[in-house]
N, C-alpha and C positions, 0 to 999 in steps of 0.2 A: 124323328126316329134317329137314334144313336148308328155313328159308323160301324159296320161289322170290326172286329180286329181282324187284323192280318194275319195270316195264318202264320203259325212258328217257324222258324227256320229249323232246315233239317240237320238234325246231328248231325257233329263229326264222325268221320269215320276213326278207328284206329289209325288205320295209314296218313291218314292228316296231322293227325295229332305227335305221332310218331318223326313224321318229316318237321311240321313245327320246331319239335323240339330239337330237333338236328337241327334246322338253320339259327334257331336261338343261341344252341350251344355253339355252332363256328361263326356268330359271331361275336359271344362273349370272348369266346377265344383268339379271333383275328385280334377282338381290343385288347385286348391285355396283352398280346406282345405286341402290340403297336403303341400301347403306354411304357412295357418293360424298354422296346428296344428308345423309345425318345427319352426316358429317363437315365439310360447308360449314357448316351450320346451325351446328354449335356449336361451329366457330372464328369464324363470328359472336358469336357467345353471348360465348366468352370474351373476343373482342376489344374488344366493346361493354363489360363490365363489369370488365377489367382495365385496357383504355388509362382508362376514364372516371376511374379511382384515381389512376392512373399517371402522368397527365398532367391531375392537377384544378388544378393553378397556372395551366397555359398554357391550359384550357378556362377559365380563371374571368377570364379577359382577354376572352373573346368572350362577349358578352350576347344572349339572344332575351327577346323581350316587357320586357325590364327586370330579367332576371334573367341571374347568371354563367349558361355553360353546364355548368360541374362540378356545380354545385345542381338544376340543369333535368334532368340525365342522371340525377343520382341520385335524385331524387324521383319526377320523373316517368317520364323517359326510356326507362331501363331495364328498366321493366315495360312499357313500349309495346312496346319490342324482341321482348322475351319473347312477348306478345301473338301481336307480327306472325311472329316465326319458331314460333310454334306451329299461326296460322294455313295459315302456307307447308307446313309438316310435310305439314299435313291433309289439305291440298290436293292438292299432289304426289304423298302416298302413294296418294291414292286414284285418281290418275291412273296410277299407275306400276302398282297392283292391279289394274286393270280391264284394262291391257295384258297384264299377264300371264295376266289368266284368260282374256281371247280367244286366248292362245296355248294355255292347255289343251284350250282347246274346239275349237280347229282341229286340234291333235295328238292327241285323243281318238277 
């Protein structure tokens, strides 16, 4: 004798369906500034350390403290950059994480 089927599962409700789509929606949206914000950061990244190449003749015409600016970028500068766009990362993300989890917790 063949198994019975299993009975259906029970519809959704509205209210499910409704909350779904709220936590879908924040987190399409968590990703997408968390794609927007790493794709600024590291056209920072490479603009600070490609122009500083690129254009070390016309930086080494402008001086800070008594030094060109092409020497000052690449010694110093560069790693400050780095520094502060990892700072900013850190910062951001954990802002943009705590948004999204008060959207779990309101859609839960």
């Amino acid at each position: 004798m063949p198994p019975e089927p299993a009975p259906a599962s029970e519809p959704h409700s509205d209210a499910d369906i409704r909350r779904q789509r709220r936590l879908l929606a924040a987190r399409a949206a968590h990703w997408r500034r968390t794609r927007r914000l790493t794709a600024v950061l590291l056209a920072l990244w490479v603009v600070t350390g490609f122009c500083t190449v690129f254009f070390a003749r016309e930086l080494a015409r402008i001086t800070v403290f008594g030094w060109p600016l092409s020497f000052y970028m690449a010694a110093q500068g560069a790693s400050l950059v780095c520094l502060a766009i990892t700072g900013v990362y850190a910062w951001r993300m954990r802002r943009l994480d705590a948004g999204y989890a008060r959207a779990l917790e309101g859609g839960a």
